[in-house]
MIDO-66699 format. One record per residue (C-alpha): x, y, z; residue number from 0; residue in three letters. Coordinates in pm, 1 decimal. Example, Ala and Ser with C-alpha at 12.3 -4.5 7.8 and 13.67 -1.06 7.14 Angstrom:
1230.0, -450.0, 780.0, 0, ALA
1367.0, -106.0, 714.0, 1, SER
***
This chain:
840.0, 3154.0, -1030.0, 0, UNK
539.3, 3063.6, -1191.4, 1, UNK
265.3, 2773.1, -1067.5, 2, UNK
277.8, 2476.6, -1272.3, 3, UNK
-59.8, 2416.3, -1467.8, 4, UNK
-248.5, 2054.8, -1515.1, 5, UNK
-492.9, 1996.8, -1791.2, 6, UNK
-692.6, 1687.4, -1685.3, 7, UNK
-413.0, 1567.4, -1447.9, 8, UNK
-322.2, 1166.8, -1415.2, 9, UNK
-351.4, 1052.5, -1116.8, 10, UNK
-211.7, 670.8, -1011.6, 11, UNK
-310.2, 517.1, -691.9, 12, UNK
-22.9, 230.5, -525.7, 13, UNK
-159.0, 76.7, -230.3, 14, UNK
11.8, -189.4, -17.2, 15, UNK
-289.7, -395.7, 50.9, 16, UNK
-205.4, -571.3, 380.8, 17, UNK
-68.8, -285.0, 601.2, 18, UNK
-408.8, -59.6, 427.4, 19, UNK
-649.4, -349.9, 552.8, 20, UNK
-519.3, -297.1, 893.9, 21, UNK
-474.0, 48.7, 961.5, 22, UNK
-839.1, 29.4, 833.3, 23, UNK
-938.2, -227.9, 1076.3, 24, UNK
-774.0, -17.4, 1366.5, 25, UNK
-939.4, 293.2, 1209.9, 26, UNK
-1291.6, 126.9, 1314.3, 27, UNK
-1210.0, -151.8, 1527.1, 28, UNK
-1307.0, -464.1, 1358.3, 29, UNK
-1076.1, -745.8, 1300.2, 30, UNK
-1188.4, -733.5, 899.3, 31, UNK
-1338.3, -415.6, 750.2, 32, UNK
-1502.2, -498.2, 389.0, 33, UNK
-1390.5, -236.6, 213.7, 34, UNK
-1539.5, -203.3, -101.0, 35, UNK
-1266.2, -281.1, -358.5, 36, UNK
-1441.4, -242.3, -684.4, 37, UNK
-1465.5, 179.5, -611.1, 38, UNK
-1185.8, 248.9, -371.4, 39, UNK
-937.1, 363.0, -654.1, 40, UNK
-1150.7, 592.4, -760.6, 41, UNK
-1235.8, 733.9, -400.8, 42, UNK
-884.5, 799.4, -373.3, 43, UNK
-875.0, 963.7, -687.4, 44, UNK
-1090.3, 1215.4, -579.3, 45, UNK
-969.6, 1304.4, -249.7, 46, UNK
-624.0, 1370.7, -360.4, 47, UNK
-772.9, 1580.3, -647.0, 48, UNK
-942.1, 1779.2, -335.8, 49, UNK
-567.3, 1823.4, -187.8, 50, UNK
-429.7, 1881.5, -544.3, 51, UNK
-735.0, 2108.4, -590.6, 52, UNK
-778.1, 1985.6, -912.8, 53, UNK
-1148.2, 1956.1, -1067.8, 54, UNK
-1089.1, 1755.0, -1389.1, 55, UNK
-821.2, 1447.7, -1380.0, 56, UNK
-791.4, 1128.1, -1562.6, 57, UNK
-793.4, 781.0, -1297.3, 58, UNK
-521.0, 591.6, -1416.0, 59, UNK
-622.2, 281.3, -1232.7, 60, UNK
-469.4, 153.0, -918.2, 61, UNK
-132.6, -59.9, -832.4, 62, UNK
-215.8, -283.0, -591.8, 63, UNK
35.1, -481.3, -353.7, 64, UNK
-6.0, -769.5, -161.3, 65, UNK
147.4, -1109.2, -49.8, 66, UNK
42.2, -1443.9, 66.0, 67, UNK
132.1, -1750.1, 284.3, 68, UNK
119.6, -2093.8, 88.3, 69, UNK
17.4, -2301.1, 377.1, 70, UNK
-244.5, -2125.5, 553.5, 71, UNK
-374.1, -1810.1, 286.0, 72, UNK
-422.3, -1964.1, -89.2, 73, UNK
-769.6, -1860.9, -60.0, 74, UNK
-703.1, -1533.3, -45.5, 75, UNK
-467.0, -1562.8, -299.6, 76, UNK
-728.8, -1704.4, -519.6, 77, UNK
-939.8, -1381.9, -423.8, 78, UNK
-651.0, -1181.7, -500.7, 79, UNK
-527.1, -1260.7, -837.8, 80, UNK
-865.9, -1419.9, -945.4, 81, UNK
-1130.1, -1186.3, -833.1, 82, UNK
-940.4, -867.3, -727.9, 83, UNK
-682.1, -813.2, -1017.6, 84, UNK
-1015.5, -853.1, -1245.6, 85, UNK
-1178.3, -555.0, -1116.6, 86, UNK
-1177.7, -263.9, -1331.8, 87, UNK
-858.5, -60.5, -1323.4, 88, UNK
-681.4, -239.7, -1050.0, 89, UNK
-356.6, -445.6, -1138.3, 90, UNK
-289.5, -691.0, -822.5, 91, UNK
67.9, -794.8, -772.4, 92, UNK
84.9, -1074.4, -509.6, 93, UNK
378.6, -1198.5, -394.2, 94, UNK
475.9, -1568.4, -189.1, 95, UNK
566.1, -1527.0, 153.6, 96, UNK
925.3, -1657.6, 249.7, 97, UNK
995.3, -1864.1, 526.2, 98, UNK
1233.3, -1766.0, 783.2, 99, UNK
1431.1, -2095.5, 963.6, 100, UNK
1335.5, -2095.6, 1349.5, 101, UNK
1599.3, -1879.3, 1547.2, 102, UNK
1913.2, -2058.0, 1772.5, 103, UNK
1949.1, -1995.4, 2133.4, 104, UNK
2224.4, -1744.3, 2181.1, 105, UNK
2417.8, -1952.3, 2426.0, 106, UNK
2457.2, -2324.7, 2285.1, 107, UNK
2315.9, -2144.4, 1932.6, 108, UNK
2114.5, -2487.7, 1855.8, 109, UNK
1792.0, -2404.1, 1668.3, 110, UNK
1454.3, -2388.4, 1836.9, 111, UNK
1201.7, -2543.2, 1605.2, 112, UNK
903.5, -2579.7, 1859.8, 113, UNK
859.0, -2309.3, 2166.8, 114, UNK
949.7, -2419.3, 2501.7, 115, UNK
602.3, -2301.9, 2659.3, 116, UNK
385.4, -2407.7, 2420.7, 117, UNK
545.1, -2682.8, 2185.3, 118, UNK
426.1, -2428.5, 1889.2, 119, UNK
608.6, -2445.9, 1541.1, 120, UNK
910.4, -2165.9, 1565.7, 121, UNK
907.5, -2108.0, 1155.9, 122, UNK
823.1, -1787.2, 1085.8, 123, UNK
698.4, -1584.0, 729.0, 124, UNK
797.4, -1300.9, 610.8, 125, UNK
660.2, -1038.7, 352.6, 126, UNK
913.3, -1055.2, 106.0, 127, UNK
915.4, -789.8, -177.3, 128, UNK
600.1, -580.8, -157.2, 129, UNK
785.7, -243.2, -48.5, 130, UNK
1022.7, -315.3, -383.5, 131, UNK
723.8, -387.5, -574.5, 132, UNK
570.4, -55.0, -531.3, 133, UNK
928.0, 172.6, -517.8, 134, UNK
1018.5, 8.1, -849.0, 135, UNK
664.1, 74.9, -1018.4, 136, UNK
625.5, 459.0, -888.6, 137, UNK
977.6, 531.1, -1026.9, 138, UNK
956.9, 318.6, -1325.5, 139, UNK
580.0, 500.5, -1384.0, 140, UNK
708.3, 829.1, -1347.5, 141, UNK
1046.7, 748.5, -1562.4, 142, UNK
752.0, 630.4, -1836.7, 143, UNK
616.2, 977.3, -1760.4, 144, UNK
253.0, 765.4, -1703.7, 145, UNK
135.8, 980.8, -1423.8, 146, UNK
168.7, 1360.0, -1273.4, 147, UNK
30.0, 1267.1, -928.9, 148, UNK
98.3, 951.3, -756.6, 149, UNK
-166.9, 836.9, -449.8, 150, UNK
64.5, 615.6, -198.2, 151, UNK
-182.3, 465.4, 45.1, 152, UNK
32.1, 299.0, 271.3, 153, UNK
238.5, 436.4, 615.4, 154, UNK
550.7, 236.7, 567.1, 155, UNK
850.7, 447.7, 614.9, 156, UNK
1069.4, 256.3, 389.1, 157, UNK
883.9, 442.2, 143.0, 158, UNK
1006.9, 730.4, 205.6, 159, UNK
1357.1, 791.6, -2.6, 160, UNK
1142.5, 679.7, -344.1, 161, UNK
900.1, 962.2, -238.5, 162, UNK
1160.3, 1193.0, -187.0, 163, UNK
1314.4, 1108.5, -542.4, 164, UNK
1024.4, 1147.5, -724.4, 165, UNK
1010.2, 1492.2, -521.5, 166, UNK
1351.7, 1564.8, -686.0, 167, UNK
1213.7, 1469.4, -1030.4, 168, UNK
852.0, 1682.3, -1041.2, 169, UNK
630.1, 1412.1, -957.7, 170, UNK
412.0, 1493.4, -697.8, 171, UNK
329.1, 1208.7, -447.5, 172, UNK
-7.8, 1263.3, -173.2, 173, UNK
-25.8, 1031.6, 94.6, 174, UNK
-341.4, 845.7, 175.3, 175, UNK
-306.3, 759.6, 563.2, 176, UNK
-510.6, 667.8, 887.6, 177, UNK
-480.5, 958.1, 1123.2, 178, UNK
-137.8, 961.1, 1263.9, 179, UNK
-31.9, 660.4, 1188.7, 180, UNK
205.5, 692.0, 877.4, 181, UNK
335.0, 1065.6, 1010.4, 182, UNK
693.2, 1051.8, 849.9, 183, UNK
571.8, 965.1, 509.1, 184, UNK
333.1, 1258.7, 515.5, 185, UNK
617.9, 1481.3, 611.5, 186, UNK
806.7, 1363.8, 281.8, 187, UNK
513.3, 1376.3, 40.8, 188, UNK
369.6, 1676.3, -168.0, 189, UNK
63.6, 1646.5, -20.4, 190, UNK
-183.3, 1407.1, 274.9, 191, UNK
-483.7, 1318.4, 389.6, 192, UNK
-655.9, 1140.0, 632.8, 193, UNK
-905.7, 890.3, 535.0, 194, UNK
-1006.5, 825.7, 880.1, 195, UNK
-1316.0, 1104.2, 929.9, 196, UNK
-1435.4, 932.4, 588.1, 197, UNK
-1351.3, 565.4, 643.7, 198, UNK
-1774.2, 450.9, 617.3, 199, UNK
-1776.2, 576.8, 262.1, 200, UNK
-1548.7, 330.5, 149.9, 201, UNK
-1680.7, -2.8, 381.3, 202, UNK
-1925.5, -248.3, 249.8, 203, UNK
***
């Protein structure tokens, strides 16, 4: 069998922003890391090329997916699709948070709007759509034939049967994760790393 060979490569990086923030916070315990946006694409870029071991590529830009709550996060909204999604090579899709109704008591099964201990408000949100988001743009991509390696920088299993399609259909998919967190989805993908040992040269 003989080894497949790249000339200048394209690489695409898909990052769920929300469960990347943090696994980044846990990674060096702060409750907000300031990551530096503008260059982490790129960063990515070139430590998958290391795994790929690939020494000339072409960036392709980075997918990036998020989502919001209207009443208490329209700031960060704002930052998101008005600062973020401006920044060279990143596309930000952010999504609206559904609300879920407050849950019923399982013996009279009346709802339970405020909590019996505490009087809080029992509505919770939901993040509706980001895992979609980035299954239907990595297959859609590679069906487009826009990329040869895809960066997934995320540890959400879910994730895992669109990896293992793309497998099926030569696209080769290298997991950006935060030591073992994420685990199964390395398993699945062509190739991992762990951005953990390196996480100061991407902070702020």
């Amino acid at each position: 069998m003989t080894e497949t060979v790249y000339i200048h490569p394209r690489i695409k990086v898909f990052m769920d922003f929300w469960n990347f923030q943090l696994l980044a916070n846990e990674s060096v315990r702060q409750d907000k890391t300031k990551i530096n946006w503008k260059d982490i694409g790129e960063w990515l870029t070139q430590e998958a090329a290391i795994i790929a071991k690939i020494r000339q590529y072409n960036y392709e830009g980075m997918n990036i997916y998020t989502s919001f709550n209207p009443k208490k996060e329209s700031s960060y909204a704002d930052w998101a699709n008005n600062w973020l999604n401006r920044q060279s090579g990143i596309q930000v899709y952010c999504a609206e948070r559904k609300f879920k109704r407050p849950p019923d008591c399982p013996e009279c099964h009346d709802t339970i709007n405020t909590c019996p201990k505490c009087g809080a408000h029992m509505e919770r949100s939901e993040e509706k759509g980001v895992d979609t988001l980035i299954v239907t743009d990595m297959i859609s991509l590679a069906w487009e034939n826009s990329y040869d390696f895809a960066v997934l920088a995320s540890s959400d299993r879910d994730l895992i049967p669109a990896v293992k399609y793309l497998s099926g259909k030569g696209k080769k998919v290298i997991h950006a994760g935060f030591r073992s967190f994420g685990s199964d989805l390395s398993k699945n993908c062509w190739g991992a790393f762990d951005i953990s040992p390196k996480i100061r040269e991407i902070i702020r």
